[in-house]
N, C-alpha and C positions, 0 to 999 in steps of 0.2 A: 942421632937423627937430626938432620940441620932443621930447622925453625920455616916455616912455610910465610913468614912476615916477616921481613927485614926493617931496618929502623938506621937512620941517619942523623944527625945533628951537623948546621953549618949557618953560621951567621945569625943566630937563633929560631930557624926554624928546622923541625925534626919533620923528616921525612918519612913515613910509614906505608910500605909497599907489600902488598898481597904479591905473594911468589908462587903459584903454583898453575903456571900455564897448561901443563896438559889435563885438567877439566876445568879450564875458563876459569880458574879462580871460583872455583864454586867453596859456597859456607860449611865444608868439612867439620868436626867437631874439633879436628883437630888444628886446624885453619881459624876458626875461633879463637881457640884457647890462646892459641900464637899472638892473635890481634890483640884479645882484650891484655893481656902481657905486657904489646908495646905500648899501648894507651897508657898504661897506669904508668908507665915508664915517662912518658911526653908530660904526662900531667902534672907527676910528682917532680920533673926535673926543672931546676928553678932557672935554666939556658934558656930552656926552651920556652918562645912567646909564642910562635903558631904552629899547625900541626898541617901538614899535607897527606892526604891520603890518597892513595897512587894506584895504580897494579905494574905485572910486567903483559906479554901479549898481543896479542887484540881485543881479547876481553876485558873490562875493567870487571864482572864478575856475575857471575848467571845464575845467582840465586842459592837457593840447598843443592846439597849432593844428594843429588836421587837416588845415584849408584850407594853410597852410605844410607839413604834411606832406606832402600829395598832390601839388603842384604841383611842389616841390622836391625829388622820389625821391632818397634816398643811392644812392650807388654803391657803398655798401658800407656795415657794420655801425655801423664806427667813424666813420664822417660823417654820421651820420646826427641831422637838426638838433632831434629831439627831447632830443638828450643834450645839447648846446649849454652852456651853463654851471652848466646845475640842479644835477646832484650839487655843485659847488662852492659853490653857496646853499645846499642844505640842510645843506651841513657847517657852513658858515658861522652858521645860524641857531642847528643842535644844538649847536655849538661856543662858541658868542657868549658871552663872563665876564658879559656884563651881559644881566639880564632883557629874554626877547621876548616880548610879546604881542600874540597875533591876535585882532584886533577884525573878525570876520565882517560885513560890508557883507550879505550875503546867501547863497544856495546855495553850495557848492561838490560839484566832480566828480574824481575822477581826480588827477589832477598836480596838482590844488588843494589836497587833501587831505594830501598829502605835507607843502606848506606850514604847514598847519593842525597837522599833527603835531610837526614840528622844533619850532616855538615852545614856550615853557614853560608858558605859558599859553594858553585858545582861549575864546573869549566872543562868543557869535553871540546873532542875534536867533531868538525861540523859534518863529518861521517858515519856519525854512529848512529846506531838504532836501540829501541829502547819498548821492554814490552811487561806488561804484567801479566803473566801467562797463569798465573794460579790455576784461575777455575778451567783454565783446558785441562787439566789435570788433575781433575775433582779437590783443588783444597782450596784455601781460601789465602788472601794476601792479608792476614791478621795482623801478627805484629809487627811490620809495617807501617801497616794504615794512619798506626799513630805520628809519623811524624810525615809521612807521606798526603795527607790528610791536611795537615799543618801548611803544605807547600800547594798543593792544586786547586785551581778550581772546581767546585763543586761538579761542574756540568761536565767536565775533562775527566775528573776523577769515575764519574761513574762509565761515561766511556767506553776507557781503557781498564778498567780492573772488571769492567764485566762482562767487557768483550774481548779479551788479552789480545786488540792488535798490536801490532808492529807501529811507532810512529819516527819519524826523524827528528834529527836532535832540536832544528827550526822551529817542531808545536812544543820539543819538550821545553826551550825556551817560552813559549808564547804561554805556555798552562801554568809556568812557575817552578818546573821541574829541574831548569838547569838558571844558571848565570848566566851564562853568555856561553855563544859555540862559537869555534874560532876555526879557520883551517890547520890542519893537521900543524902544518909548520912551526905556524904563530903559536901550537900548545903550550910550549915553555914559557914564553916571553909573557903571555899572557898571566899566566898565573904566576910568575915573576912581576909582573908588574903590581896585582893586589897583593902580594906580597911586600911588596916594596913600602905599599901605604898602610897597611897594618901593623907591621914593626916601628912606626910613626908615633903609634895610638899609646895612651900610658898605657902598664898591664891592667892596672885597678879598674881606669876608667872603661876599658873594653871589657871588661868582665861584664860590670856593673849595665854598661850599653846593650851586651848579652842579653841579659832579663828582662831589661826595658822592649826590648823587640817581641820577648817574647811574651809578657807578661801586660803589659798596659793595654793592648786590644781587650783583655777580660776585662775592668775593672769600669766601672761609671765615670764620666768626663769630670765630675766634682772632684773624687776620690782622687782619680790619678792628678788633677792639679794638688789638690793636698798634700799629696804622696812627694809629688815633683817638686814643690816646692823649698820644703824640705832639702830632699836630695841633692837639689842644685846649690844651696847655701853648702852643705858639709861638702861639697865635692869641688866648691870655688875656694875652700878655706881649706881644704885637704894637705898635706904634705906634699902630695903628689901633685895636686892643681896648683898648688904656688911655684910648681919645677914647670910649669909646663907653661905658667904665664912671663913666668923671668925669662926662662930659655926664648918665648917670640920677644919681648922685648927687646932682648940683648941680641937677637937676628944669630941663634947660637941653635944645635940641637940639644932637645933636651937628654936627660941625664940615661932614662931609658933605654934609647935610639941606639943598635948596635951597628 
């Protein structure tokens, strides 16, 4: 049975694409299982600096498989096969040291959305539509919300998750939901291009930049100085920050840089 997620590696970034365009790329259990696979694949591979996540279609991916929901009722809360391995990918992607970027094939709905959210980056084409449709359909946009949540506005957030309209790619920029929306054309180039500046970055230091984004909004303005303090000394005396200060010196790339 061929793999519903396909994976690339080329100039160290791995590309990871959702293949299953006749249901929109929807979150199969089997379609999980495929993804979280090539994640730990991109993670553990020492090539690879960033990750791109993709689909094929016009969908970039519309949520659970209802048709898999319906057909296969849990017997209970905890088997039930929309939980299947998703929270372990989106931990995987919020988590991930090295830069992820979602490159929008097209729409997304619901559970797709979640996806679009974990990543660091989100660059759709400026056609797409975008909806959290849960509660049309009595459930709720749970696991999700956590990192969806993370990304919106508060006043946006409530919305659209409680009213599942349709919005264009324009407010999903303007709520936080996307990077930037480009014309279709410009898709590649575009996310070529932060790609470009990402394979720049050391790996250690973009890991560590990682946490910082995500982590210093919690903390008291004392604390993160304390904290920062620190960090910036070991990371200006680091192995890695002495390559990265000879290499501008010497008007050279550093050692990283593939």
């Amino acid at each position: 049975m061929s793999s519903l997620v396909h994976k690339e590696l080329e100039g160290g970034i791995a590309t990871i694409t959702l293949d299953s365009p006749p249901n929109r790329n929807a979150l199969s259990v089997r379609l999980l299982g495929d993804l979280e696979a090539r994640l730990d694949w991109a993670l553990a591979e020492p090539e690879v600096r960033l990750i791109v996540l993709t689909g094929t279609g016009p969908v970039f991916c519309s949520g659970a498989d209802l048709k898999e929901q319906r057909v296969t009722p849990a017997t209970g809360a905890a088997d039930a096969p929309v939980t299947a391995s998703f929270p372990e990918i989106l931990a995987l992607i919020w988590e991930s040291p090295k830069p992820v970027i979602c490159r929008l094939n097209g729409t997304a709905r619901a559970g797709g959305l979640g996806l679009v959210a974990a990543c660091d980056f989100a660059i759709a084409p400026d056609t797409a539509s975008f909806a959290f449709t849960e509660v049309r359909l009595g459930v709720v946009p749970a696991m999700i919300s956590v990192p969806v949540l993370r990304r919106l506005e508060p006043r946006a957030a409530a919305e659209y998750f409680l009213t599942g309209e349709v919005f264009n790619a324009a407010r999903a920029v303007e709520i936080g939901l996307l990077t930037r929306a480009v014309p279709e054309e410009d898709l590649d180039a575009e996310v070529a291009r932060y790609a470009e500046m990402l394979v720049k970055g050391g790996p250690e230091a973009l890991a560590i930049t990682k946490r910082l984004v995500r982590d210093i909004p919690g903390i008291s303005f004392e604390e993160g100085l304390r904290q920062m303090t620190a960090l910036s000394a070991q990371r200006f005396t680091s192995e890695e920050g002495q390559e990265g200060i000879a290499a501008f010196m010497d008007k050279r790339p550093a050692k990283w840089v593939p």
